[in-house]
C-alpha positions as CSV (number, residue, x, y, z in Angstrom):
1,X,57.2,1.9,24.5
2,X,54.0,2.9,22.9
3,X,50.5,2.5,25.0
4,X,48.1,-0.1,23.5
5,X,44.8,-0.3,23.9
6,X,43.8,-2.8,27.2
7,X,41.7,-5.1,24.6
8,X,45.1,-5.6,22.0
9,X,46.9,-7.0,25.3
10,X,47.7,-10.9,25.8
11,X,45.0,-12.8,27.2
12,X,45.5,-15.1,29.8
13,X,45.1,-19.0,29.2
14,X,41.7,-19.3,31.2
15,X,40.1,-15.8,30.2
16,X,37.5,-15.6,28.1
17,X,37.8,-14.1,24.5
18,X,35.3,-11.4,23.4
19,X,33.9,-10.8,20.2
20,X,35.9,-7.5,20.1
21,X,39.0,-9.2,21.0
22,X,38.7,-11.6,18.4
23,X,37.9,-8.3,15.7
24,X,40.9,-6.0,16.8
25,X,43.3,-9.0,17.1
26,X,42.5,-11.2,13.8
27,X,41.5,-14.3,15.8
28,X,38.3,-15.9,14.7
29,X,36.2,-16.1,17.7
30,X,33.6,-18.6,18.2
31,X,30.9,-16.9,15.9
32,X,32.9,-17.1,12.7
33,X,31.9,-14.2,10.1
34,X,29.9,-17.6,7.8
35,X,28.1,-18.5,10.7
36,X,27.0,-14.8,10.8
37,X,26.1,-14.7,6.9
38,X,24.0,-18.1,7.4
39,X,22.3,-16.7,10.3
40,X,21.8,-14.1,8.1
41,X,20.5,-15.7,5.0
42,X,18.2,-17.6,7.6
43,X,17.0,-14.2,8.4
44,X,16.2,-12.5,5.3
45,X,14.2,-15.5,4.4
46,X,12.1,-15.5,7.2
47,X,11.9,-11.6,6.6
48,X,10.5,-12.1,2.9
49,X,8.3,-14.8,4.1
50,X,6.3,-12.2,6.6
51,X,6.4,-10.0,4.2
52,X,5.1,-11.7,1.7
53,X,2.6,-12.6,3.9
54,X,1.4,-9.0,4.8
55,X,1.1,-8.0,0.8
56,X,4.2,-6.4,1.0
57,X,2.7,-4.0,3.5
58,X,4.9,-4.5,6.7
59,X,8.4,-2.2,7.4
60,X,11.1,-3.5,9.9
61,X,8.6,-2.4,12.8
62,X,6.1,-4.7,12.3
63,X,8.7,-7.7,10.6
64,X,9.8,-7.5,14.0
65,X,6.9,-7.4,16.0
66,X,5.7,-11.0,13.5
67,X,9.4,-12.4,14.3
68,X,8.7,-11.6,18.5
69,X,5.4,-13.5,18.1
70,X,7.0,-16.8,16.4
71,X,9.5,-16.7,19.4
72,X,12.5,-15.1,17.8
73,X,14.3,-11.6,19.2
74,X,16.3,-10.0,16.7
75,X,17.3,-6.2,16.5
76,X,15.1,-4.1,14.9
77,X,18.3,-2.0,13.3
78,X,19.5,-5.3,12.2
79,X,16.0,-6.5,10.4
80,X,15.8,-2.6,9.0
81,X,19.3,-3.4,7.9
82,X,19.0,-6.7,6.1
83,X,15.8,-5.3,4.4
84,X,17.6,-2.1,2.8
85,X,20.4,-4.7,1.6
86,X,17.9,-7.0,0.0
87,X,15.4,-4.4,-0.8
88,X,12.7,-5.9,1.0
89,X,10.5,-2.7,1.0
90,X,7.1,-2.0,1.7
91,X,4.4,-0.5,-0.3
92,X,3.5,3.1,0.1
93,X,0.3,4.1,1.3
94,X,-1.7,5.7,-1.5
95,X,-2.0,9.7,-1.1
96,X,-5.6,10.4,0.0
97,X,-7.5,12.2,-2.8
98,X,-10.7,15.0,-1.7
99,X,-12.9,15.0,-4.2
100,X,-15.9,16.5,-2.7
101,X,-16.2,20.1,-2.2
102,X,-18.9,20.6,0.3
103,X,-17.7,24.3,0.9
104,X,-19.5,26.2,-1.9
105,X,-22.2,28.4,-3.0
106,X,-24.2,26.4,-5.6
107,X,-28.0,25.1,-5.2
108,X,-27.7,21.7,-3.7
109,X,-30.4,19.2,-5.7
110,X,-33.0,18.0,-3.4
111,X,-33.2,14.0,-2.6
112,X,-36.2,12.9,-4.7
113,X,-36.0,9.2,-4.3
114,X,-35.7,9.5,-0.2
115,X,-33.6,6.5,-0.7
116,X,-36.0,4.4,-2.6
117,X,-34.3,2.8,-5.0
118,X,-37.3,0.7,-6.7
119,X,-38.1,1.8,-10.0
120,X,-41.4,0.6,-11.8
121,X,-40.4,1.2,-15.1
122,X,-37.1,1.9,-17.0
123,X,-36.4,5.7,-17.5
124,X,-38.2,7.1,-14.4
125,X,-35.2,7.0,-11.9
126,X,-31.3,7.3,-13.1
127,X,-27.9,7.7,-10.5
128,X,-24.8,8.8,-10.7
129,X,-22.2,8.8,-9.2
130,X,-18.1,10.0,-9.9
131,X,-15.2,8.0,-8.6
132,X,-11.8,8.3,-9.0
133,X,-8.9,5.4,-10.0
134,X,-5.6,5.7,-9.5
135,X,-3.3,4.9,-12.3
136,X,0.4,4.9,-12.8
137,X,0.1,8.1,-14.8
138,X,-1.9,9.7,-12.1
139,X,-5.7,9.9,-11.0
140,X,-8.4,9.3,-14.0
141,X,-12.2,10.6,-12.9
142,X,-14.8,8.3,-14.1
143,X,-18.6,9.6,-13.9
144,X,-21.0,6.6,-14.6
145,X,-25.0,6.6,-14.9
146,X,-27.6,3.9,-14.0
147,X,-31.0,3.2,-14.8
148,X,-32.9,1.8,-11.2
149,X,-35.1,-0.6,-13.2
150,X,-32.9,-2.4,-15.1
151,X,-30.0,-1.9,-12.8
152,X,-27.7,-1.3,-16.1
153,X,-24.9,1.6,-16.6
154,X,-26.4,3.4,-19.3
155,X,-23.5,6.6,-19.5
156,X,-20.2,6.8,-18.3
157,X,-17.2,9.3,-19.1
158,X,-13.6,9.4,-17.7
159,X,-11.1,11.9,-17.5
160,X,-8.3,12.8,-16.0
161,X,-9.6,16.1,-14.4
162,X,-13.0,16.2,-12.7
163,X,-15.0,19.2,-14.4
164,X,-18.6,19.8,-15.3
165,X,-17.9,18.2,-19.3
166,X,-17.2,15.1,-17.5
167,X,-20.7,14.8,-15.6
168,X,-22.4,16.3,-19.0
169,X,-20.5,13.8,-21.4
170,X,-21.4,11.0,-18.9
171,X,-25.2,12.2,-19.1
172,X,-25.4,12.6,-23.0
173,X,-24.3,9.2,-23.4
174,X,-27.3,7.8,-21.4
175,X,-29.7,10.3,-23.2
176,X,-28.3,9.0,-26.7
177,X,-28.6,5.2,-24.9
178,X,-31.9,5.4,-24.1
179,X,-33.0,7.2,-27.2
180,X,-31.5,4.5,-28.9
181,X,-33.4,1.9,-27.1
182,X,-36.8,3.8,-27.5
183,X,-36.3,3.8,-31.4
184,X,-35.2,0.2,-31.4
185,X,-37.4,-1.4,-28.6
C-alpha cells in the first residue's frame, strides 16, 4: 500500500476542513473559488479608485497603505498581483535633466539690475531665461526674452539641443522685434 500524504486522508465527521484540504481533495470548501473572484473584482475596483485618486502615481505600497487607512488589510503581494493582472500601473517619475553647468571657465556676466526688476522705459532692461520641456520625442530647449517695462516676451527660440545658436536666435528675434516697433511706433 502506497503512503499518502496526512492532508489526502479521511476526515473525521467533527474535524474541521482546511482550505488545503478542500484544494488537494476536490471538495469546495466554504470560500468557493466565485466568492474569491468577487472579493476580487471588489478589490481591483477599490484599487483603481485610489489610484485614480493619486494621478496614477501610487504602486501596490502605497495602494495598500490607502486600503490600511479605510480599515481594510489585504496582502501587499496580492494588491501587487491584482494590479499586474489589470495593469493598474503607475506613472514613472520623469528623469531629472542638469542643465546648468556651473563647472567652467567662461566670464560669468555681472548682475546689473541687483534684482530690480522696474524698468522706466521699454528697451532699457531685457531677461532671459532657457527652460527645458519634455516631449514624447524627447527634451526640446526653449530660450525666451522679455522686455521689464512692458512685461512682454519679445524673442524666443527652441531646440532640441541647448547650444549657443539657441540663446543667439532667441536674441535676434527680440533685436528684429524691437526694431520693428521703433520703425512702426
Amino acid at each position: 500500500m502506497r503512503a499518502r500524504c496526512p492532508t489526502c486522508l479521511p476526515k473525521r465527521a467533527n474535524s474541521i476542513v482546511s482550505s488545503h484540504d478542500t484544494r488537494v481533495r476536490g471538495v469546495s470548501g466554504q470560500t468557493s473559488g466565485s466568492q474569491r473572484e468577487e472579493a476580487n473584482q471588489r478589490l481591483v475596483q477599490q484599487i483603481k479608485a485610489i489610484h485614480a485618486q493619486s494621478r496614477q502615481t501610487y504602486g501596490s505600497p502605497r495602494v495598500c497603505a490607502a486600503l490600511r487607512a479605510s480599515g481594510q488589510t489585504y496582502n501587499r503581494q496580492r494588491v501587487a498581483r491584482l494590479m499586474r493582472l489589470y495593469r493598474v500601473q503607475p506613472k514613472r517619475r520623469r528623469q531629472y535633466k542638469t542643465t546648468t553647468q556651473s563647472k567652467h571657465a567662461h566670464p560669468v556676466a555681472a548682475n546689473e539690475l541687483n534684482r530690480d526688476f522696474h524698468a522706466a522705459a521699454p528697451n532699457r532692461n531685457w531677461v532671459a531665461d532657457i527652460t527645458y520641456v519634455p516631449t514624447r520625442e524627447g527634451w526640446l530647449y526653449l530660450a525666451v526674452i522679455m522686455d521689464l517695462f512692458s512685461r512682454k516676451i519679445i524673442g524666443w527660440a527652441m531646440d532640441s539641443r541647448i547650444t549657443t545658436e539657441l540663446t543667439c536666435a532667441a536674441l535676434q528675434m527680440a533685436l528684429a522685434t524691437r526694431m520693428r516697433s521703433r520703425r512702426h511706433g
